[in-house]
N, C-alpha and C positions, 0 to 999 in steps of 0.2 A: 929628063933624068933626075934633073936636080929637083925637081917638083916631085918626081915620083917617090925621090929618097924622101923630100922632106913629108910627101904622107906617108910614107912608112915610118919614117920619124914621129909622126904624128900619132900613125898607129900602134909605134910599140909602145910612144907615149899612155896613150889611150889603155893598151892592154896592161901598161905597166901600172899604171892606177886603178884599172878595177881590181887586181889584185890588194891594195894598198885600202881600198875603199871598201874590199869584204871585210877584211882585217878588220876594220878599224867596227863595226858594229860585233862580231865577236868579241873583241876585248873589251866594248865599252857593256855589252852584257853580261859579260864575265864578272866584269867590277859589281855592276850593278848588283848580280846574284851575289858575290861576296857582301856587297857591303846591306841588300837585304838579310843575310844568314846573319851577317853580324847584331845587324838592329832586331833582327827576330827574337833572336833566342839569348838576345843578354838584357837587360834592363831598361827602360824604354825611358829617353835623355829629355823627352819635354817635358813642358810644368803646364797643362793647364790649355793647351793649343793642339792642330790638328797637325798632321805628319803631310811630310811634300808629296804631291799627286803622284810621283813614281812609287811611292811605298801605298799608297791609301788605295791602290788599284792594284791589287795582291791578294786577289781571290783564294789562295790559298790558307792563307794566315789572316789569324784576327788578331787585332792588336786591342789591349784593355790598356787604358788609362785608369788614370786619378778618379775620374768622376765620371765620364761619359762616354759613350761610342764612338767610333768614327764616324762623322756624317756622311764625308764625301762620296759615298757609295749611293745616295739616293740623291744629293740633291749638286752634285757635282762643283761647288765650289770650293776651290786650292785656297787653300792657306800655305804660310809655307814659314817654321820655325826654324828655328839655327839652336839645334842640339848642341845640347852641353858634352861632348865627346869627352870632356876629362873625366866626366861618370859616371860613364858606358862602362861595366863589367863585364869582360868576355870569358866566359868560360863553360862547361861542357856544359852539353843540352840537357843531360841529366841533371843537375844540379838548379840551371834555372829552370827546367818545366816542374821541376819539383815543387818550388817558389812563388808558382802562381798556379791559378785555375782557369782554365777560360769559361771568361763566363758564361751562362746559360739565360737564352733568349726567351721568356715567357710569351704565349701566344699575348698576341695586343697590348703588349706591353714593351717599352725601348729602352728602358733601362737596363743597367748592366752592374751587375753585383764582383765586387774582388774582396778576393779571401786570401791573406797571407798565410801561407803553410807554414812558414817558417816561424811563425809566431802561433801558431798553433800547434807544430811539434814541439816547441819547446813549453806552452802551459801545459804538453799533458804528461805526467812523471813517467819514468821509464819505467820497464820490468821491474828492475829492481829494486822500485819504492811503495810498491805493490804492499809490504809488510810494512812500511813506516804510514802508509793510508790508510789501514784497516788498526792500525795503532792509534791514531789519530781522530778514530769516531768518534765524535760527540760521543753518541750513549753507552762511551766506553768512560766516562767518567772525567774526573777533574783526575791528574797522572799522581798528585800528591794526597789529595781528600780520596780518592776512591770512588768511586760508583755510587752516589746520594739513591736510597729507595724509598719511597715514601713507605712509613710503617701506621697501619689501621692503629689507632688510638686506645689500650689496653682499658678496661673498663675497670675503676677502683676498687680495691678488695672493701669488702663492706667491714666500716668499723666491726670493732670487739664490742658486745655489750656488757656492762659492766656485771658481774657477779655479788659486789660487797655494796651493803650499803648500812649507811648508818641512820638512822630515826629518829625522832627527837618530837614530841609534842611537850602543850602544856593544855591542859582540861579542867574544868571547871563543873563538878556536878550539884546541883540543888534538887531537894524532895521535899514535901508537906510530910509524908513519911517515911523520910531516911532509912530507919530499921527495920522498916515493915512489921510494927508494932502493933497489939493491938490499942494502947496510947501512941497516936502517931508525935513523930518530933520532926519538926522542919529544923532541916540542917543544910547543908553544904558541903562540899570536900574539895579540896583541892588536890590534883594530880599531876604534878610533872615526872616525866620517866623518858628512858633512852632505850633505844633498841640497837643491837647490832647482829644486821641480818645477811644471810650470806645465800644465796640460791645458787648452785654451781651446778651445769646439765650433767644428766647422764645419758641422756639422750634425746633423740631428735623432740619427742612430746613427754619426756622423762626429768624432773626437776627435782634435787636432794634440797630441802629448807631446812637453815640451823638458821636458830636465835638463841642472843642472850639479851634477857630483859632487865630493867632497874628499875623501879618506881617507888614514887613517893607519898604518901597519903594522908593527907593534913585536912583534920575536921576543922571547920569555922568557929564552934561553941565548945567543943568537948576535944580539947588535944588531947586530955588524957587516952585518948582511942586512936589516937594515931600511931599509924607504924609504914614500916618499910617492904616491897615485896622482891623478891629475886626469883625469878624465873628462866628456865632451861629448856628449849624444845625441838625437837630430831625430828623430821617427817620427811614425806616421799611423798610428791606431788604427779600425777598423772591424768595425761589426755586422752581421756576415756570415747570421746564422739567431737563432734566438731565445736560444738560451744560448752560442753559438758566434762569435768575434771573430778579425779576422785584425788584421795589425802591420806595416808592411812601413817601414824606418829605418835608421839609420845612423847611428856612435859612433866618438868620437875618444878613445883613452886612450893618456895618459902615464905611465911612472913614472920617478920621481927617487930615487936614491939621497939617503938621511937625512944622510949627512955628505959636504959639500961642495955637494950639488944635481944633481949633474949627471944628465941624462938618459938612462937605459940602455937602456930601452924606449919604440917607437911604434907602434902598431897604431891602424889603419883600417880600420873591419869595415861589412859592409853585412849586411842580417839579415833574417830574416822568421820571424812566427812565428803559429801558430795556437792557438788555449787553449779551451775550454770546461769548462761546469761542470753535472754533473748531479746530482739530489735523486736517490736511492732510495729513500728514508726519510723521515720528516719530520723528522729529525734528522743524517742519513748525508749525504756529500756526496765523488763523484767526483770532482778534478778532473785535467783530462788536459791538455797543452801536447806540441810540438810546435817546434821551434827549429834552423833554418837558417843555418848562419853563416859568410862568405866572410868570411876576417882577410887585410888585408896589413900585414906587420910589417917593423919595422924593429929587429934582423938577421933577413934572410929568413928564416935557420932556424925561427921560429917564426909564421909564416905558415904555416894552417890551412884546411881546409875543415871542418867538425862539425857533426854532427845528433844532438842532443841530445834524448832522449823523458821528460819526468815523466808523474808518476803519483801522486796525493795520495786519499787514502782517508779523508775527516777528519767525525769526529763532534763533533755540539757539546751534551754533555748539559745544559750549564748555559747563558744569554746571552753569559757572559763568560767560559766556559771553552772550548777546544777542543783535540782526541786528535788526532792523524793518523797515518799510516802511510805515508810516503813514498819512494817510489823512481827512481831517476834513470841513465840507459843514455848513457852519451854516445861516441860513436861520431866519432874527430877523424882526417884525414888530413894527414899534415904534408907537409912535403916531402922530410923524410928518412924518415919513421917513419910507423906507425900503429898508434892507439891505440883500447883499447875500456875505456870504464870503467863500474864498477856501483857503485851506494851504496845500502842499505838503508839509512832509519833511523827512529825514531820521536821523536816531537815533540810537546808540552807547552807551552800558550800558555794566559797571560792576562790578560784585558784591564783593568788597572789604572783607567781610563777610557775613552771614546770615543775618544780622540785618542794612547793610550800602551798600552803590553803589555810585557809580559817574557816570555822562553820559554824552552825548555830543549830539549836534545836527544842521541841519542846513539845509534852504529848502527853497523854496518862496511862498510867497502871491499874490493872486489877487483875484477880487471881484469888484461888483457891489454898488453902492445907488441910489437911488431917488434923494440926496440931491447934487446934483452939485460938492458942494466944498471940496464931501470924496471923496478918492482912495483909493484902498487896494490895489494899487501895491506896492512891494517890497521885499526885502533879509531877511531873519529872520536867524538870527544865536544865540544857547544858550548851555551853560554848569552849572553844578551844582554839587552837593551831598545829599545826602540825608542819613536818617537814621530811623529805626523803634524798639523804644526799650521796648518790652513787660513789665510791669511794676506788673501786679497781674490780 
C-alpha cells in the first residue's frame, strides 16, 4: 500500500513535471521570439562580429551588418558576441524598416551593399525647396552681377575720312626758252604756293571740290616780272564707269604784279574734264585725261578756247617710288592766234611719307603758232616738293 501510494506519489510526481517541463519550453520560446523581434527590427548592437547561432538560424529575417553577411548559414560556425544592449533602440517597425534596406544579393556575387535612408531623406530638400533649387541654378547667373552672356564682338565703325586739307609745295622751273620766244632766254622761276582744298561728298560716287589757291612767282634773272597769283575754283567731281570720272567747274585767277600790287591779269574760265586710270600690269598704270577750257580774260587778247590731252605711263616698282613717262598736246585758240603745243617728259617721284614727296623731272618742248614771233622749242627741266596734310 505504502509502495503503491509512493508510486502514485511518484506518478503524480511525474505528471506534475511534465506539466512544469511543457511550460518551461513555451516560455523559453516566447522570450526567444521577443527578444528576436527586438534584435530584429531595432538597430543591430555588434561591431564587426557575427550574431549567436540562435539568432544566425532565423530563416526568416536577414540581418545586414557594417560590412558583411552572415556566414553562419553556409558554413556553420558560432561565433558568439555580447551586444551592447545600452544601444539597442527599440522602437516601431515603421521607423526602423524605414532606416535600412535589405540588401540585394547579386547572382555570384556575396557581398552585401547598406544604404542609409535616413541619410538619404535628409540630402534630398523637401517640397518646399523646390523654388529655392531652381533659384539656385548656376545658369541662373551670379544673384548680384546677373546672368553674364557672352556678346559677338561689334565690328568698328570705319573711321571719318577727312574732307579738308591743306597743300603746300615748293617748285622749281628751268627753260632754255622760258618765253617761248622766238630769241629764246634761259631762265628759271621759282614757285612756292598753298592750297586750301575741301572735297565734301555729295554722294555715294558724287564729290563738290572748292579751292583756294596762293602762289608766288619769282624769276631767277628778271624780278622785274615777277608777280603774285590768287586763284578760286568750284567744281563737281563725278564717277562716271568704274575707273573713269568726269569734272565739270569753274575758276577765278588773278595776278598781281610783285611790286606795287597792281592787277595785270583776270581770267574766268569754266572747264570740264575727263581722266581715267588703267592697270596693265600689276605694277604699270595708264593714266589718260581730257581738258576743255572756255577763258574769258581780262585784256581780251588772252582769252582762249583749249583742249588739252595727257597721257602718263607710270610704273611704281617700289610703294614709295614711282617712274612715269609723260606727255601733253594742248591745242589753244586764241583770239588772235593759235597755238599747238607738245611736252614730252619723264618724271621721278618719292614718297617721303603718306602725306609728302619730292620729285624731279626733265623732257622737251615743241610746238607750233600762227603768230610768227612764238616758238615752243626747248629743254624744260623742274624739281619740287610737295605735301598734303588732311586737316578735318
Amino acid at each position: 500500500m505504502i509502495l503503491k501510494n509512493k508510486n502514485n506519489h511518484d506518478n503524480s510526481e511525474d505528471d506534475q513535471a511534465y506539466p512544469h517541463q511543457i511550460k518551461t519550453p513555451y516560455l523559453a520560446t516566447l522570450g526567444h521570439l521577443i527578444l528576436l523581434s527586438t534584435l530584429t527590427i531595432s538597430k543591430p548592437a555588434w561591431s564587426g562580429c557575427h550574431p549567436i547561432d540562435s539568432i544566425s538560424h532565423q530563416p526568416a529575417v536577414s540581418l545586414v551588418f557594417s560590412g558583411t553577411e552572415n556566414q553562419g548559414n553556409t558554413d556553420h560556425e558560432k561565433q558568439h558576441c555580447t551586444p551592447n544592449l545600452y544601444k539597442v533602440k527599440i522602437g516601431s517597425s515603421g521607423e526602423v524598416l524605414s532606416s535600412f534596406v535589405v540588401s540585394e544579393r547579386s547572382s555570384g556575387s556575396s557581398s552585401t551593399k547598406v544604404v542609409d535612408r535616413s541619410q538619404t531623406s535628409q540630402a534630398k530638400p523637401a517640397s518646399g525647396d523646390n523654388t529655392s533649387n531652381s533659384d539656385s541654378n548656376p545658369n541662373d547667373g551670379d544673384p548680384e552681377l546677373g546672368v553674364l552672356r557672352l556678346r559677338l564682338q561689334e565690328k568698328p565703325p570705319t573711321p571719318r575720312k577727312p574732307t579738308v586739307y591743306l597743300q603746300g609745295r615748293v617748285s622749281y622751273f628751268r627753260s632754255d626758252n622760258i618765253f617761248a620766244g622766238v630769241d629764246p632766254v634761259d631762265d628759271g622761276l621759282l614757285r612756292p604756293g598753298v592750297t586750301l582744298l575741301a572735297v565734301p561728298s555729295l554722294g555715294p560716287d558724287t564729290k563738290l571740290i572748292t579751292s583756294v589757291s596762293g602762289n608766288l612767282v619769282r624769276y631767277g634773272d628778271r624780278s622785274q616780272l615777277d608777280y603774285n597769283q590768287l586763284k578760286v575754283k568750284l567744281g563737281v567731281r563725278q564717277k562716271l564707269l568704274k575707273r573713269t570720272y568726269g569734272e565739270l567747274g569753274w575758276s577765278n585767277q588773278q595776278l598781281f604784279k610783285q611790286e606795287g600790287g597792281d592787277r595785270f591779269a583776270h581770267y574766268n574760265s569754266l572747264y570740264f574734264r575727263l581722266s581715267r586710270r588703267d592697270w596693265l600690269v600689276k605694277n604699270l598704270a595708264l593714266d589718260t585725261s581730257y581738258k576743255l577750257t572756255l577763258r574769258f580774260a581780262d585784256p581780251d587778247t588772252r582769252s582762249k578756247i583749249s583742249n588739252v590731252f595727257r597721257a602718263s605711263l607710270a610704273y611704281y616698282p617700289y610703294p614709295r617710288f614711282k617712274a612715269a613717262l609723260n606727255y601733253q598736246l594742248a591745242l589753244s585758240d586764241y583770239t588772235t592766234r593759235y597755238d599747238n603745243y607738245h611736252q614730252l617728259i619723264g618724271r621721278v617721284s618719292y614718297k617721303i611719307s603718306s602725306n609728302s614727296q619730292i620729285y624731279l623731272y626733265g623732257g622737251q618742248s615743241f610746238g607750233s603758232s600762227s603768230n610768227s614771233r612764238i616758238n615752243f622749242d626747248g629743254t624744260v627741266f623742274g624739281t619740287g616738293m610737295s605735301f598734303n596734310l588732311p586737316l578735318f
